[in-house]
Short mmCIF file of the C-alpha atoms (twelve columns), coordinates in Angstrom:
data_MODEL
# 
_entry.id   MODEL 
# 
loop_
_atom_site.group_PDB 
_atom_site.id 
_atom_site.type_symbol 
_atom_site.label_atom_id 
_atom_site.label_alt_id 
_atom_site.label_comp_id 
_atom_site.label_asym_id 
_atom_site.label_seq_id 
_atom_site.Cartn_x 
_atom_site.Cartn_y 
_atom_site.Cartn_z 
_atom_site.pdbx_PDB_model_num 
ATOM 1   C CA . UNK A 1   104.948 171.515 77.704  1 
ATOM 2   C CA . UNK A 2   104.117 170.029 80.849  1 
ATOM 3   C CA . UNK A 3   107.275 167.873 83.015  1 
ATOM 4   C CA . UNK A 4   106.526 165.358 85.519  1 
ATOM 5   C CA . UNK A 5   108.330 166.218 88.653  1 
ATOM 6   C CA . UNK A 6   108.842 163.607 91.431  1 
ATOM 7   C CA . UNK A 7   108.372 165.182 95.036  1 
ATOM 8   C CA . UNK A 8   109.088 161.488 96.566  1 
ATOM 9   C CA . UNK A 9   113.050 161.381 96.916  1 
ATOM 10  C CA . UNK A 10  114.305 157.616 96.094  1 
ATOM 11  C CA . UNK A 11  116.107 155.650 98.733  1 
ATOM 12  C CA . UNK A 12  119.048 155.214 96.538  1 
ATOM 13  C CA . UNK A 13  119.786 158.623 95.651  1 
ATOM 14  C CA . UNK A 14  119.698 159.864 98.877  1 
ATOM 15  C CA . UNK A 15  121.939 156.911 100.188 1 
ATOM 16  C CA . UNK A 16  125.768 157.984 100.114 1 
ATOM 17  C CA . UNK A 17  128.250 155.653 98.233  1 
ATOM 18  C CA . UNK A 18  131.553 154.977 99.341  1 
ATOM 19  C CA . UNK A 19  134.451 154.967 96.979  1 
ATOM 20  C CA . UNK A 20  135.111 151.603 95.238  1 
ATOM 21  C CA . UNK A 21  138.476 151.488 96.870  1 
ATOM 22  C CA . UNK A 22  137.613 153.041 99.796  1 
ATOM 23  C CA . UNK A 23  135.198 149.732 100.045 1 
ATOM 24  C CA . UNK A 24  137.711 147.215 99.727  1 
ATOM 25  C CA . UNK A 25  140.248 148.925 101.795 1 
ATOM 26  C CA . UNK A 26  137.424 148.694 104.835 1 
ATOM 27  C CA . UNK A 27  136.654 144.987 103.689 1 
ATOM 28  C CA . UNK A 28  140.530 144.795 103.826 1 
ATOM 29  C CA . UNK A 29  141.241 146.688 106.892 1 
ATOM 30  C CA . UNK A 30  140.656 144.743 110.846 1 
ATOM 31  C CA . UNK A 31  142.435 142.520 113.011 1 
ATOM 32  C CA . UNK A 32  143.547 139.030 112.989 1 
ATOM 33  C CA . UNK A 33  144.340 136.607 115.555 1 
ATOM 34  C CA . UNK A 34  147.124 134.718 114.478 1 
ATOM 35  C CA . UNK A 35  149.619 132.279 116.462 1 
ATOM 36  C CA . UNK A 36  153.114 132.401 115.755 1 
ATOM 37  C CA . UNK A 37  155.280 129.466 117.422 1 
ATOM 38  C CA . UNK A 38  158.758 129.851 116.949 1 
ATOM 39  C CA . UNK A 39  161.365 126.688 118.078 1 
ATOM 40  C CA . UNK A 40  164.893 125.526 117.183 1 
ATOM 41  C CA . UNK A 41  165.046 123.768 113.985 1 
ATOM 42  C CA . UNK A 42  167.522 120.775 115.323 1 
ATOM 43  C CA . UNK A 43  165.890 118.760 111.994 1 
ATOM 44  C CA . UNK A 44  167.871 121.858 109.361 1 
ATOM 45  C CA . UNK A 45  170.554 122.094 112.297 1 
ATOM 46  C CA . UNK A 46  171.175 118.361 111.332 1 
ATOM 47  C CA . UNK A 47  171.762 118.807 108.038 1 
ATOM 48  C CA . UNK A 48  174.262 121.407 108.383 1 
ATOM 49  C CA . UNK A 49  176.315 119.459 111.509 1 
ATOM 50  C CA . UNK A 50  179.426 120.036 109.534 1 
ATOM 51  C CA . UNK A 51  179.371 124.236 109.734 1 
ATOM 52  C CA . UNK A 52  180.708 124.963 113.055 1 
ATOM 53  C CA . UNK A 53  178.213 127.744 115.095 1 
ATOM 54  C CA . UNK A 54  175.453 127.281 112.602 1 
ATOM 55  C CA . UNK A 55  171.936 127.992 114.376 1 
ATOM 56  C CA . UNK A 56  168.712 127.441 113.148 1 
ATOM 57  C CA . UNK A 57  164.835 128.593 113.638 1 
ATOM 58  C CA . UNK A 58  161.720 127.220 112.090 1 
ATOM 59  C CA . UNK A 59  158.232 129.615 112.913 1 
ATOM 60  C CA . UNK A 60  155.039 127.964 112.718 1 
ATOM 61  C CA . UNK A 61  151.867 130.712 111.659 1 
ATOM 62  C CA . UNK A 62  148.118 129.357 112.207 1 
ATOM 63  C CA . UNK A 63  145.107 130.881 111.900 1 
ATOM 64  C CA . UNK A 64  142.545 129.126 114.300 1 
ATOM 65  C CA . UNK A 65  144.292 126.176 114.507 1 
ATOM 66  C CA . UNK A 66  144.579 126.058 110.902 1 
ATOM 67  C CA . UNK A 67  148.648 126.113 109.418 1 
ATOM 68  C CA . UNK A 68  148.984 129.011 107.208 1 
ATOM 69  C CA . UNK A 69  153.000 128.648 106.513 1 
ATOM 70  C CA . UNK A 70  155.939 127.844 108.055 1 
ATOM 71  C CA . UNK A 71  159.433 129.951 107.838 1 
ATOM 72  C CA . UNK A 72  162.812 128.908 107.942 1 
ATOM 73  C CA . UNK A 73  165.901 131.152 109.447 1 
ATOM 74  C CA . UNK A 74  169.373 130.590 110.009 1 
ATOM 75  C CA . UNK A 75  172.643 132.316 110.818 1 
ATOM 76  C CA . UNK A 76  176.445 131.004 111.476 1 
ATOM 77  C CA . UNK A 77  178.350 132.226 114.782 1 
ATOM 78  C CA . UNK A 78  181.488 132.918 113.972 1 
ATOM 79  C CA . UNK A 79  184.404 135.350 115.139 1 
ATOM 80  C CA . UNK A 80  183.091 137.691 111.528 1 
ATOM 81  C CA . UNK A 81  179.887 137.958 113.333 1 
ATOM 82  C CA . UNK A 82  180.675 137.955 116.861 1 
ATOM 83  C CA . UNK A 83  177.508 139.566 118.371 1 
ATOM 84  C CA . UNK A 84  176.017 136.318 119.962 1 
ATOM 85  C CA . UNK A 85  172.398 137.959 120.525 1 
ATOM 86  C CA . UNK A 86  172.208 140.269 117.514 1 
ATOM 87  C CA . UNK A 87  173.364 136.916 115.263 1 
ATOM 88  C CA . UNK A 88  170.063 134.906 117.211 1 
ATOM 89  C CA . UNK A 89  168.010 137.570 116.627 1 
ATOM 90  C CA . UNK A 90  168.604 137.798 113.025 1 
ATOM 91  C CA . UNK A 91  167.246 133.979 112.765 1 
ATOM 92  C CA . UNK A 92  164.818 134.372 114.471 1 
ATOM 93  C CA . UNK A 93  162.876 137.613 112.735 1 
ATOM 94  C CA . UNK A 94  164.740 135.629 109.256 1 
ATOM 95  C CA . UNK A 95  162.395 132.721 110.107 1 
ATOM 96  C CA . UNK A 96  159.068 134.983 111.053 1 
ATOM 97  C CA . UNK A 97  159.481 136.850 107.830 1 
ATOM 98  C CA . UNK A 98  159.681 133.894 106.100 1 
ATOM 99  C CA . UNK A 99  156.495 132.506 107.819 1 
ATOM 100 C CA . UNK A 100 154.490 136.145 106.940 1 
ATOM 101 C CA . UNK A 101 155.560 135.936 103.411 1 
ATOM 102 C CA . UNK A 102 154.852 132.513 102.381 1 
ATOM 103 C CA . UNK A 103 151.240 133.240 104.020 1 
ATOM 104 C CA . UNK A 104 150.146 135.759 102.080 1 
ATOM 105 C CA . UNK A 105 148.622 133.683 99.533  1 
ATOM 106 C CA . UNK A 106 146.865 131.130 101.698 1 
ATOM 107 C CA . UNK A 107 145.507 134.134 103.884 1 
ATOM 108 C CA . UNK A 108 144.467 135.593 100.123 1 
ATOM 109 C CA . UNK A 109 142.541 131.647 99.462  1 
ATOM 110 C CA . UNK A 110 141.009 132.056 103.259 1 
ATOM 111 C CA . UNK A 111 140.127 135.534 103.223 1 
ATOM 112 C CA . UNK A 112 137.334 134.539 100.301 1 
ATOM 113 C CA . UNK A 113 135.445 131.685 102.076 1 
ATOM 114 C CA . UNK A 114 132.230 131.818 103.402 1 
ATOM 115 C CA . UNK A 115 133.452 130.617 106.639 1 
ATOM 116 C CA . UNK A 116 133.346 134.185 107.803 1 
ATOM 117 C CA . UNK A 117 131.193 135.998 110.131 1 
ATOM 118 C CA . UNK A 118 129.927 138.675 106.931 1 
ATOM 119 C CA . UNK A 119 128.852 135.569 104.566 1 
ATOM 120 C CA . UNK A 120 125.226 136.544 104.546 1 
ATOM 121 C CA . UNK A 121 126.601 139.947 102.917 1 
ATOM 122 C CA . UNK A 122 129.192 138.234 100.477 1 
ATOM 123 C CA . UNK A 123 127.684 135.478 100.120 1 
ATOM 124 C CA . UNK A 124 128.494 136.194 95.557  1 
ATOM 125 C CA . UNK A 125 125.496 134.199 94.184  1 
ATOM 126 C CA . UNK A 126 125.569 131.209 96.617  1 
ATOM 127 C CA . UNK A 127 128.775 129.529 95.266  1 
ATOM 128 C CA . UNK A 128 130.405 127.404 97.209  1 
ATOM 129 C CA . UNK A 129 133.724 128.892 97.098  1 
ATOM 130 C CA . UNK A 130 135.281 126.126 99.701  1 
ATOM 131 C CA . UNK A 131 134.038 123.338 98.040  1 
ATOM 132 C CA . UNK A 132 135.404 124.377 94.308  1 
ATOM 133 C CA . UNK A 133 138.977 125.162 95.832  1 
ATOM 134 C CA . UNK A 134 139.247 121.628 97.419  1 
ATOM 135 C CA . UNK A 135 138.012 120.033 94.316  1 
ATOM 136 C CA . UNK A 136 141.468 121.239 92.384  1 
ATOM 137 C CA . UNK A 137 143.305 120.346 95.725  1 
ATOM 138 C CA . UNK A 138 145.008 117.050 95.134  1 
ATOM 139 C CA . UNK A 139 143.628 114.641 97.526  1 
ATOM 140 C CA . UNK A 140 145.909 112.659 100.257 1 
ATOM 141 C CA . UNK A 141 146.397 108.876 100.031 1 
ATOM 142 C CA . UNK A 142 144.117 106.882 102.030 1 
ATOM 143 C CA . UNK A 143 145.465 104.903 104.822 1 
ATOM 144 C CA . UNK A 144 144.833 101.496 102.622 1 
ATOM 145 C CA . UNK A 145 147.576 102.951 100.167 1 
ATOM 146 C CA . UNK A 146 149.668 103.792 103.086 1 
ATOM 147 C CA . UNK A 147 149.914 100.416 104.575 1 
ATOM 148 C CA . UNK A 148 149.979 98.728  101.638 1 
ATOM 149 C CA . UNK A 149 153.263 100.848 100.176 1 
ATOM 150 C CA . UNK A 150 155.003 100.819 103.861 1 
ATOM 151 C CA . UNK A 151 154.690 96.542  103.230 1 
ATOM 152 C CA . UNK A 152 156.240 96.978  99.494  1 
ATOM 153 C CA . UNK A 153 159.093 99.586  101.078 1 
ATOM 154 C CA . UNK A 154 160.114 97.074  103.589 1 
ATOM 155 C CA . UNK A 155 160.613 94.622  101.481 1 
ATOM 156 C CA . UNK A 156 162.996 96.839  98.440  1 
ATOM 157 C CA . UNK A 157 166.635 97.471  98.788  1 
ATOM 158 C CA . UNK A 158 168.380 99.216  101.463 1 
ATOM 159 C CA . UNK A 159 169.893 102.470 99.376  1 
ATOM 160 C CA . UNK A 160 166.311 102.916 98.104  1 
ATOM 161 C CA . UNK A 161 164.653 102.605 101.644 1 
ATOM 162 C CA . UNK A 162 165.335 105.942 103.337 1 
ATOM 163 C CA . UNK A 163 163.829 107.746 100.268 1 
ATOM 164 C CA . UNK A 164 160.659 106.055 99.679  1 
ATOM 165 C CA . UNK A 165 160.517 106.165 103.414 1 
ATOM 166 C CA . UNK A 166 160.673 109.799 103.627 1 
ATOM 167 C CA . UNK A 167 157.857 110.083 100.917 1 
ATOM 168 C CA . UNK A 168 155.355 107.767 103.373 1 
ATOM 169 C CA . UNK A 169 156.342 109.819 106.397 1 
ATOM 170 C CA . UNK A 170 155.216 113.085 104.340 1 
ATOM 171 C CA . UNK A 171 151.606 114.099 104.946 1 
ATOM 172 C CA . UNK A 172 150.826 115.823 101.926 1 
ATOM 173 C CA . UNK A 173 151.548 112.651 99.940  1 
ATOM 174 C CA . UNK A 174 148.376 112.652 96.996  1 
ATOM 175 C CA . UNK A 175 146.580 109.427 96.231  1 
ATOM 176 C CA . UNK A 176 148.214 110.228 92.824  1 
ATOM 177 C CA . UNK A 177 152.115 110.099 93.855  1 
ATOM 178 C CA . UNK A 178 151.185 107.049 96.190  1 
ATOM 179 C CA . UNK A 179 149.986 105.517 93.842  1 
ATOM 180 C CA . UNK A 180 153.151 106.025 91.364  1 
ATOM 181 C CA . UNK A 181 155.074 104.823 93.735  1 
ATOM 182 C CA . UNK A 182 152.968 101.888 94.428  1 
ATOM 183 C CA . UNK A 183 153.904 100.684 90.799  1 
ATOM 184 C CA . UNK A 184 157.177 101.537 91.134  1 
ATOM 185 C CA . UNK A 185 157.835 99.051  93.941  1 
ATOM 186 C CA . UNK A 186 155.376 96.141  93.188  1 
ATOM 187 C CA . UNK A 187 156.984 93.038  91.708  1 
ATOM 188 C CA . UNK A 188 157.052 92.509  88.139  1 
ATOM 189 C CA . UNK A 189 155.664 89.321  87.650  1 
# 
């Protein structure tokens, strides 16, 4: 019986493969520069005017300019908790952990997008990953809706005002809800 041995090695076998999860831990594992602005919240203090010591934070995360999330903290001074600069504290970290948690998912939806500096590597097929995650994103009214719905809310009724108001002031308002509102205010002829 003769056997057919191979003296050339191959490239592949000789080339060590990491772990599976050793390879996404390193794909996972790095630095990232990320901005964290944190301010009084005098908008949430507002609200609550009528709870004497009350204290607010808001923290504002971004990635590159972009806003990942924004957190929300609060505490009340009174003589229970006494300790003025444990009590601000305690806001303050409430409103940054609030900020890290609700950015975990849009860091998840950023961390996939050829944007980065490995896309040649990922690059999964040439989809455009960016383009078919804005495409479910509902898409903000146009400026014509806009004007045309801040004309219909000046002229409705005064108890109705401040909310429709507050819904044109938002800028996440879709063409969709614009437009429901839109119908909503137009005269019935």
């Amino acid at each position: 019986m003769n056997t057919y041995k191979n003296n050339i090695p191959s490239p592949y076998k000789n080339r060590e493969r990491m772990n599976p999860i050793q390879e996404e831990i390193a794909k996972s594992a790095g630095s990232f520069n990320l901005t964290v602005v944190t301010e009084q919240d005098f908008e949430t203090m507002a609200l609550f005017k009528n709870i004497p010591g009350f204290i607010a934070f808001k923290t504002t995360l971004s990635k590159e300019n972009q806003l990942l999330s924004i957190g929300y903290g609060s505490a009340v001074l009174n003589r229970l908790n006494k300790f003025v600069e444990r009590t601000v504290l305690f806001a303050k970290n409430a409103s940054l952990i609030d900020a890290m948690v609700r950015s975990t998912k849009i860091l998840d939806a950023l961390s996939i997008m050829p944007n980065q500096k490995d896309s040649d590597e990922n690059d999964l097929e040439g989809r455009d990953f960016q383009s078919s995650y804005t495409e479910d994103l509902p898409q903000t009214a146009t400026e014509k809706q806009r004007n045309f719905l801040s004309k219909l809310v000046a002229n409705c009724d005064e108890e109705d005002k401040e909310e429709y108001l507050s819904a044109l002031a938002s800028p996440y308002l879709s063409k969709f809800d614009c437009s429901e509102l839109i119908q909503k205010l137009m005269p019935v002829k």
